[in-house]
C-alpha positions in Angstrom: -5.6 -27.2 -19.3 -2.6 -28.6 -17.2 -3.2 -27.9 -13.2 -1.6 -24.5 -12.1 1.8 -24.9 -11.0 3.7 -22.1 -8.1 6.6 -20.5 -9.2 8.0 -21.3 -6.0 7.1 -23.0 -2.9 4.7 -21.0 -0.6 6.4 -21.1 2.8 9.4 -19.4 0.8 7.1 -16.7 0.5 8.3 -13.4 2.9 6.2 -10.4 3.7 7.0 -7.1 1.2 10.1 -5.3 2.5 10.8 -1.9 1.5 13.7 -1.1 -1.2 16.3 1.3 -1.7 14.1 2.5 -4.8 10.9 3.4 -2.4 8.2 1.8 -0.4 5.7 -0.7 -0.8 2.2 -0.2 -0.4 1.0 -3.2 2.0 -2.8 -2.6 1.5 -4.8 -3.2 4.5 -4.9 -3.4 7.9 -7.5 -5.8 10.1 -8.9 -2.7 10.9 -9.7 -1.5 6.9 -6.8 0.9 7.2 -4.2 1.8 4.4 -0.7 0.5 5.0 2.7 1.3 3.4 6.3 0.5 4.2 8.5 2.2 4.8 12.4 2.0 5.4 11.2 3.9 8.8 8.4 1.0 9.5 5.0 0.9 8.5 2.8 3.9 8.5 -1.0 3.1 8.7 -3.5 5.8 7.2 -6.1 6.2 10.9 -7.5 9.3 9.6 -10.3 10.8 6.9 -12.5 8.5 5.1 -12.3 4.7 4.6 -10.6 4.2 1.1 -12.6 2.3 -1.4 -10.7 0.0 -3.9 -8.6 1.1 -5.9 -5.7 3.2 -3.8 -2.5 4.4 -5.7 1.0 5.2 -4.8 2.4 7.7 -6.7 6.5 8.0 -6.0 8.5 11.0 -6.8 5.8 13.3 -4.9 8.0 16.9 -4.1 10.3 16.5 -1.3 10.7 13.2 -1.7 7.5 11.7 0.3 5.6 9.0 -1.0 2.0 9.8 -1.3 -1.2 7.8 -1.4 -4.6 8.5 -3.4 -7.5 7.4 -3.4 -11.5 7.5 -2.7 -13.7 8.1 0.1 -16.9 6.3 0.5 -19.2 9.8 -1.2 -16.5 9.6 -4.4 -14.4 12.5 -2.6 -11.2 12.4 -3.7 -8.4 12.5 -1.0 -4.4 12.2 -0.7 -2.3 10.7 2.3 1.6 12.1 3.1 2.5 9.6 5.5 
């Protein structure tokens, strides 16, 4: 198998910017903390549960919003309208 070969150089690599189509779910912070993008800034989730693997953004949400789902440690279910 020939060695893996980048796409591109790595220092042309840039942190994810938010686009006109929506935001960009960043994933977490040092803290453990759910972050997404925003054309505002970055919004960071500080309250409920600690999200296990696995978080979604669904786009389209009513009013426009993004929203974020996802698990709590005891399998609760629970949604975040930054």
């Amino acid at each position: 198998m020939p060695p893996f070969r980048a796409a591109e150089p790595l220092d042309s690599l840039r942190p994810a910017e938010s686009s006109p189509g929506g935001p960009v779910l960043l994933g977490r912070s040092a803290e453990g903390r759910i972050q997404l993008r925003t054309a505002e800034g970055i919004a960071v989730r500080s309250r409920g549960p600690y999200a296990l693997d696995g978080v979604a953004l669904h786009l389209g949400a009513v009013g426009g919003r993004p929203v974020v789902v996802g698990f709590g440690p005891d399998a609760a279910p629970w949604v975040w309208r930054p």
